[in-house]
C-alpha positions as CSV (number, residue, x, y, z in Angstrom):
1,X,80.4,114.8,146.8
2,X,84.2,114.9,147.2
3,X,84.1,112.9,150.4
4,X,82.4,110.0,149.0
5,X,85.0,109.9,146.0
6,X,87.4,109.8,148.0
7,X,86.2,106.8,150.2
8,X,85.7,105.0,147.0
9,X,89.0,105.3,145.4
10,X,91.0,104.3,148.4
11,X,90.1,101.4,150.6
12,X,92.9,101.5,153.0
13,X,91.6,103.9,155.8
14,X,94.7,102.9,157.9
15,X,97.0,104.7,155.6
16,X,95.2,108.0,155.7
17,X,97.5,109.9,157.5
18,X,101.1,109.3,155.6
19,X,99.0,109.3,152.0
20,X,97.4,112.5,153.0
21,X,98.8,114.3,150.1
22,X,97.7,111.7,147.7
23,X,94.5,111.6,148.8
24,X,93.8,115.1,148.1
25,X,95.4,115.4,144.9
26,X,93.9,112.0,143.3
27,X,90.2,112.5,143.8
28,X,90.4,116.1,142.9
29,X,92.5,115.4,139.5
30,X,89.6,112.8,138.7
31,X,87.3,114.7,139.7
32,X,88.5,117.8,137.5
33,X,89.3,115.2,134.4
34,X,85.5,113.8,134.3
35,X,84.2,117.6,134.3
36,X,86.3,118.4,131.3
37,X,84.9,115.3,129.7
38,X,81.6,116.2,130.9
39,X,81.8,119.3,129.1
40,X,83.5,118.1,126.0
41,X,80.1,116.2,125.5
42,X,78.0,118.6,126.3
43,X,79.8,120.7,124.0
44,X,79.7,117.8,121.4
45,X,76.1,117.1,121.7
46,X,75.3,121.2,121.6
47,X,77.5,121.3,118.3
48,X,75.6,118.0,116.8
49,X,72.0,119.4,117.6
50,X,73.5,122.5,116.2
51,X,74.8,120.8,112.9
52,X,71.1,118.7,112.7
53,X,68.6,122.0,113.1
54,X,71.2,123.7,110.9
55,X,70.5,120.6,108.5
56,X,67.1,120.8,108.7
57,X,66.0,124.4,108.4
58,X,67.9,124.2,105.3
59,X,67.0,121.2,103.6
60,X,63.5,122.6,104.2
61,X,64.3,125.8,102.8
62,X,66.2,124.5,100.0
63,X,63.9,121.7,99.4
64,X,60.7,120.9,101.2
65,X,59.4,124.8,101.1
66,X,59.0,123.4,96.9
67,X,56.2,121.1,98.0
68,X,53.0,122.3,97.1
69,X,51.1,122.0,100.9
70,X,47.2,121.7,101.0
71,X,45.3,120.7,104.0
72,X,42.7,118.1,105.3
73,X,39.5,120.1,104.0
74,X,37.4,119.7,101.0
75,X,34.1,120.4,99.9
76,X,31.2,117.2,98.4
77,X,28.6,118.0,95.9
78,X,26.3,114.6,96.2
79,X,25.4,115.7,92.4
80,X,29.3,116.1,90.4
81,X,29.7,115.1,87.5
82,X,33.0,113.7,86.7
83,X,34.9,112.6,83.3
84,X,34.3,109.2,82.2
85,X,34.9,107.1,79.7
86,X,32.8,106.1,76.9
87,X,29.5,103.9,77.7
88,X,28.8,101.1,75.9
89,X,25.1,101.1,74.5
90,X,24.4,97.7,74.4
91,X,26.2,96.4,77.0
92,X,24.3,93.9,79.4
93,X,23.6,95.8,82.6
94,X,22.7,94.1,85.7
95,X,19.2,95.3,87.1
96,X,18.2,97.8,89.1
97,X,17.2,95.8,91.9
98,X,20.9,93.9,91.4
99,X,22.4,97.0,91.1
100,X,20.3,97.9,94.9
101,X,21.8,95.0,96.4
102,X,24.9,95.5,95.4
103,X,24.9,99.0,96.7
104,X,23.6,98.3,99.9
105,X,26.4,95.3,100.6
106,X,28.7,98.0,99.8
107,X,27.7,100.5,102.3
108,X,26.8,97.7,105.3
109,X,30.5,96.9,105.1
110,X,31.8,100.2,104.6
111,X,30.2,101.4,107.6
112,X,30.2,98.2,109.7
113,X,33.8,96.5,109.4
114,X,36.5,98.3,111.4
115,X,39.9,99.9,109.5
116,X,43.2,98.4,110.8
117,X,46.0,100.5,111.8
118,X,49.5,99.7,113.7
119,X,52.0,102.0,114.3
120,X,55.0,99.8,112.4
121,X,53.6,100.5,109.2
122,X,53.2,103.8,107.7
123,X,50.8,103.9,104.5
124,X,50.7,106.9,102.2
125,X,48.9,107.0,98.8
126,X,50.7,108.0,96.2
127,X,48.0,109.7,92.9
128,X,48.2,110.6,90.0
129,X,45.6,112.1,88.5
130,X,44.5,112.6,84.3
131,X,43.6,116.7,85.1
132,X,44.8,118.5,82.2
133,X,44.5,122.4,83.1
134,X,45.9,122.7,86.6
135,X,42.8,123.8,89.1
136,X,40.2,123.0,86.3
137,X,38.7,120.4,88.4
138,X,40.2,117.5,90.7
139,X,41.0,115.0,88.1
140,X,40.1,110.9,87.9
141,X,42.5,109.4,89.7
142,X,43.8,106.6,87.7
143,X,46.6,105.8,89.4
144,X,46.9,105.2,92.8
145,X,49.6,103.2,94.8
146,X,49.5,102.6,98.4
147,X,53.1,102.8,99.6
148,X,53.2,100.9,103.0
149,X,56.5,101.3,105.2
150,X,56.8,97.7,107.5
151,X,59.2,98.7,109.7
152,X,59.2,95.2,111.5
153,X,59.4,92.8,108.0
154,X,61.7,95.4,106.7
155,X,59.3,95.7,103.7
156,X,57.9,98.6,101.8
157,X,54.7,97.1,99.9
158,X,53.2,98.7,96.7
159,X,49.7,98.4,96.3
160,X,48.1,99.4,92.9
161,X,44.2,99.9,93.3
162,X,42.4,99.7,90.2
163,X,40.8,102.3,88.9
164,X,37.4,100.3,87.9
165,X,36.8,98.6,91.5
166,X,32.6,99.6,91.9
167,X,33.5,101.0,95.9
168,X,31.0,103.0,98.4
169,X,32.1,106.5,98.2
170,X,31.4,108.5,101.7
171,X,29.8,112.1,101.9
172,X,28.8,111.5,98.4
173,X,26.6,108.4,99.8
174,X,27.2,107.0,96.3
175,X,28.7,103.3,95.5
176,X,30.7,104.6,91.9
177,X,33.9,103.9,90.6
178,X,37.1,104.0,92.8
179,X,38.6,106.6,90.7
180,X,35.4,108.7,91.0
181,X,36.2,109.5,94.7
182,X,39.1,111.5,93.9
183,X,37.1,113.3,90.9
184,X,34.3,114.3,93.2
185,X,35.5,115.3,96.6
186,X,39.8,115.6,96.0
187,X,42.9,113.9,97.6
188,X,41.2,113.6,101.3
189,X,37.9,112.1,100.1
190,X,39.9,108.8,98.0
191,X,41.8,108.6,101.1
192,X,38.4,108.1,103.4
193,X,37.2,105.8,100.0
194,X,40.4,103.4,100.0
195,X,40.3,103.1,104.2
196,X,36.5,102.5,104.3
197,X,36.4,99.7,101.7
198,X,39.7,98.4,101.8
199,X,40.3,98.2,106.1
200,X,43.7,99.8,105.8
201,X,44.4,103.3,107.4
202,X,45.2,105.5,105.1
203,X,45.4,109.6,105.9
204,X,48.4,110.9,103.7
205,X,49.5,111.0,100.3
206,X,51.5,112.7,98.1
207,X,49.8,113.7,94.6
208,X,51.0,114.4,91.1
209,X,49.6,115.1,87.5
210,X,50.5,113.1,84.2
211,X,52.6,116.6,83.2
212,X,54.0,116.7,86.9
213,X,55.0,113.1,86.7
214,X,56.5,113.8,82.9
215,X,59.2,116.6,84.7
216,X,59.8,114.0,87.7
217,X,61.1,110.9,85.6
218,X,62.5,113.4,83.6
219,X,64.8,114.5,86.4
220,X,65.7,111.2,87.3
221,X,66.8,110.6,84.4
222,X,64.4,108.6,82.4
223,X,63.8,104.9,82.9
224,X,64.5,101.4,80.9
225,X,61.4,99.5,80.5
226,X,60.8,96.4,77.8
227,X,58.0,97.2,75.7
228,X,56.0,94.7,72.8
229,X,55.3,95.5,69.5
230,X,52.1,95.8,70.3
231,X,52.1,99.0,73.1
232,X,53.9,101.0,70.5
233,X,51.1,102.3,68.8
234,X,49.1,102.8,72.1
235,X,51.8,104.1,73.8
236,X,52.6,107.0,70.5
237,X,48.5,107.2,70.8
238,X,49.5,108.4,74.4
239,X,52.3,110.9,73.1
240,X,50.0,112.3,70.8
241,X,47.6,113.4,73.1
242,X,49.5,115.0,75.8
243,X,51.3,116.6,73.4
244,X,48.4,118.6,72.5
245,X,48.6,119.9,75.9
246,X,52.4,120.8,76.0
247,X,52.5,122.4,72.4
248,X,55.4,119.8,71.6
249,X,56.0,118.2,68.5
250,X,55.2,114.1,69.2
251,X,57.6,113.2,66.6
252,X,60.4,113.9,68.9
253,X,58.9,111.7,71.4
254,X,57.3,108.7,69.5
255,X,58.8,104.8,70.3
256,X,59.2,103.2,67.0
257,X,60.8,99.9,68.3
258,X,60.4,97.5,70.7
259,X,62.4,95.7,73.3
260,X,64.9,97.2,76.0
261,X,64.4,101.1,75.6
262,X,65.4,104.3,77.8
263,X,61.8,105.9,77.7
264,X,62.0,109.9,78.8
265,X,59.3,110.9,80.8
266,X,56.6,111.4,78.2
267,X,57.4,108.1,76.7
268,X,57.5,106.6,80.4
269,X,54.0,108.5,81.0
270,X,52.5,107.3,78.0
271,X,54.1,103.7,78.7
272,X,51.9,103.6,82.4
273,X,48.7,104.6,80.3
274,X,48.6,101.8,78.0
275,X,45.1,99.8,79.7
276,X,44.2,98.5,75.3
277,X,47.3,96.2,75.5
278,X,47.1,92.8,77.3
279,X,44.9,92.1,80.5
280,X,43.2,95.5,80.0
281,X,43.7,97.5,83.6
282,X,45.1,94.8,85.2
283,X,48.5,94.9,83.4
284,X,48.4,98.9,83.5
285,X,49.0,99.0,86.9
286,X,51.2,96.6,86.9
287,X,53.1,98.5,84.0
288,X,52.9,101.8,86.7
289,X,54.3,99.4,89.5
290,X,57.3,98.5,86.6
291,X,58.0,102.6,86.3
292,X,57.7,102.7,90.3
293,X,60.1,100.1,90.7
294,X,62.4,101.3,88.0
295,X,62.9,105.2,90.0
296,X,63.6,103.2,93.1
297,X,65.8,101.2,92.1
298,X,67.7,104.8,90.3
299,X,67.0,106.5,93.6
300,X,69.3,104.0,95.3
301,X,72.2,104.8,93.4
302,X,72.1,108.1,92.9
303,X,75.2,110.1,94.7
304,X,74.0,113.4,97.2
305,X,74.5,115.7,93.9
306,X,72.1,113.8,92.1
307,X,69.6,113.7,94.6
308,X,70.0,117.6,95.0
309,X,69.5,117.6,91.6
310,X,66.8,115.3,91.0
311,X,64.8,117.0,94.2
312,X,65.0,120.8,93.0
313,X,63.3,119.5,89.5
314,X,61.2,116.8,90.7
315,X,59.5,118.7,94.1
316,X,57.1,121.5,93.0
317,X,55.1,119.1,91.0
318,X,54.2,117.5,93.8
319,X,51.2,118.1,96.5
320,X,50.8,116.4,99.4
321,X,48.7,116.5,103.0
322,X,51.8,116.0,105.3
323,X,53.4,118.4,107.0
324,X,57.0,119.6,106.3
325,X,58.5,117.7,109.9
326,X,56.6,114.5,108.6
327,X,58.7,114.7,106.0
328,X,61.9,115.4,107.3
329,X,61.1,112.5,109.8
330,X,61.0,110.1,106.9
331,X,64.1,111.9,105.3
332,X,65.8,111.1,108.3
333,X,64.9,107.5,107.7
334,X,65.0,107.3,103.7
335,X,68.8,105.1,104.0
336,X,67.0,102.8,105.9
337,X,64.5,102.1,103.8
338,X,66.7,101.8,100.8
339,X,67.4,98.5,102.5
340,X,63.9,97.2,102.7
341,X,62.8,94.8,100.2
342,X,60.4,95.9,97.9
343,X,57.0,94.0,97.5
344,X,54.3,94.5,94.8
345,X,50.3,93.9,95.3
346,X,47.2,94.7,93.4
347,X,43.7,95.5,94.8
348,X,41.3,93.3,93.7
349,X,43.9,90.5,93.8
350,X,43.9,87.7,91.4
351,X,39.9,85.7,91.6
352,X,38.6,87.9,94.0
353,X,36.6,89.9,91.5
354,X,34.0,89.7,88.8
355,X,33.4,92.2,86.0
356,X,30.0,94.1,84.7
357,X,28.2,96.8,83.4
358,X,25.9,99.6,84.8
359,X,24.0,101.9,82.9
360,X,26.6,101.0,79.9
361,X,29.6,101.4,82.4
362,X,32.5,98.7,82.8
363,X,32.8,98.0,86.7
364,X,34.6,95.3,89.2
365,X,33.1,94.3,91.9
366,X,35.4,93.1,94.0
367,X,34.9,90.6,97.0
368,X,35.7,93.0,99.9
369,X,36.3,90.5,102.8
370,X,39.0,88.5,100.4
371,X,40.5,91.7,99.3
372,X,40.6,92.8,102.7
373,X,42.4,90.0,103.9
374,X,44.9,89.6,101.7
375,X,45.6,93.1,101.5
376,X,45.6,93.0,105.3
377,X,48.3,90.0,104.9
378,X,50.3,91.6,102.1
379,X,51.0,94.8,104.3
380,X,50.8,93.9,107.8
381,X,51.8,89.9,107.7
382,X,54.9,88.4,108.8
């Protein structure tokens, strides 16, 4: 208390008796001074916590309460049926009893290898998915990025997996495509596919349709990308078709030269669906990494009107798992990540995968302890 302040400040015991006055007045000043400053920071802090809940309750008012929230549930039918594309009838199949083996390598590791996790990296899947009439069914997933934060290598990692990979799909006990997952059981169920198979925790995403991802490059502003001679008539192919769906006119919207060009978002849709030009599905996720890239990279220097902006258009066409404080979290933490370097990957990597047919049906089957190793490397390596 006062008496041990006092003792501290002044040494010379001796003079206690002709500095009397001092004494008292000294401590007691100090001692009224570090109250006031005491207070100031309290008051400070109160005013700061104040200023961030105030900050928070509205940004998720006047932005994350457009999400579109859905929870960790969903429903298997071992039997669905889900869109495909056409078989080809004389295609040479592997046997039956190949086709066995195959199966049963794919469920033994599934089941038997462990998933890795850390708690530096943060991995949400981002989907997009080819439904068509919103709630007609859950949609192929034909795109699907894994977006890993590494919060030690200052890195944020995007991993395409294709589409094709032949992968064991849980609940349905079913080895089928990768992008069957998401068709039969939803979001949740490609999640438990990609973890399973892959070794990578993954238990969040964020989701959007081809129409939903139309409005979102759309509000950023649209995107430069360099497109061949040749992905112009795929990509108008593109136009035409989800055009039937909008009721628009595709003459507005068709690319009729090559080179440098400011795609809007159909063009830039269309553009990521083009799998005819090139090295088949290979290149078209890497042309969806190119588009990824490109709103990152517009992201970074867009000014806080133009994120307002961007957000109140680009938000309700998007679903996702997390909840709303998850979010803001990662708000909290979005300047920081501007400043990581951005890495791109693809699952199966490059000669760690060979391609066949089932039942008429183009597959990969990837090598899963290569895959998973590098993928492991990629996202969690120094």
């Amino acid at each position: 208390g006062y008496t041990k302040m006092r003792h501290e400040d002044f040494d010379d015991q001796d003079d206690e008796v002709v500095y009397e006055d001092k004494k008292e007045k000294k401590p007691r000043n100090k001692f009224k001074v570090l109250m006031i400053l005491l207070i100031v920071l309290i008051v400070i802090a109160a005013a700061a916590i104040a200023v961030f809940l105030i900050g928070k309750n509205y940004i998720k008012g006047r932005f994350l309460n457009k999400l579109n929230y859905e929870s960790n549930s969903y429903s298997i039918d071992p039997n669905a049926t889900y869109e495909t594309d056409e078989t080809v009838p004389d295609a040479d199949n592997i046997s039956d009893v190949e086709k066995s083996l195959i199966d049963a390598d794919a469920k033994t590791f599934y089941e038997n290898v462990d998933v890795i996790s850390d708690n530096y990296v943060k991995n949400i899947l981002l989907i997009g998915t080819d439904e068509r009439v919103s709630g007609s069914w859950n949609g192929n997933s034909d795109s699907m990025i894994l977006i890993s934060i590494n919060n030690k290598t200052k890195k944020i990692v995007m991993t395409s997996f294709m589409r094709d990979m032949y992968v064991y799909i849980p609940d349905a006990d079913r080895c089928d495509k990768l992008n069957a997952a998401h068709a039969i059981g939803g979001s949740d169920l490609l999640c438990k596919t990609i973890s399973g198979n892959f070794k990578v925790h993954v238990d969040q995403y964020f989701r959007v349709d081809f129409y939903g991802l139309i409005d979102i490059i759309n509000a950023a502003g649209g995107v430069d990308m360099e497109l061949i001679p040749e992905e112009l008539p795929v990509a108008n192919q593109y136009i035409r078709d989800m055009c039937k769906y909008t009721n628009e006119d595709p003459n507005q919207y068709y690319i009729n030269e090559s080179g440098m060009i400011h795609l809007n978002g159909i063009q830039a849709v269309a553009y990521a669906r083009i799998r005819y030009v090139g090295n088949a599905d290979y290149e078209r996720t890497n042309r969806q990494r190119k588009i990824m890239t490109k709103l990152f990279e517009k992201f970074k220097s867009m000014n806080l009107n133009e994120l307002t902006d961007f957000a109140d258009k680009a938000l309700p066409n998007v679903t996702t798992n997390m909840q709303s404080d998850e979010i803001w979290d990662m708000i909290t933490d979005a300047f920081k990540y501007l400043g990581y370097d951005l890495v791109s990957a693809r699952v199966p990597f490059d000669d760690t995968s060979t391609g066949t047919f089932i039942n008429g049906m183009s597959y990969l089957l990837p090598d899963y302890k290569k895959n998973v190793e590098l993928l492991i490397d990629t996202i969690y390596g120094e």
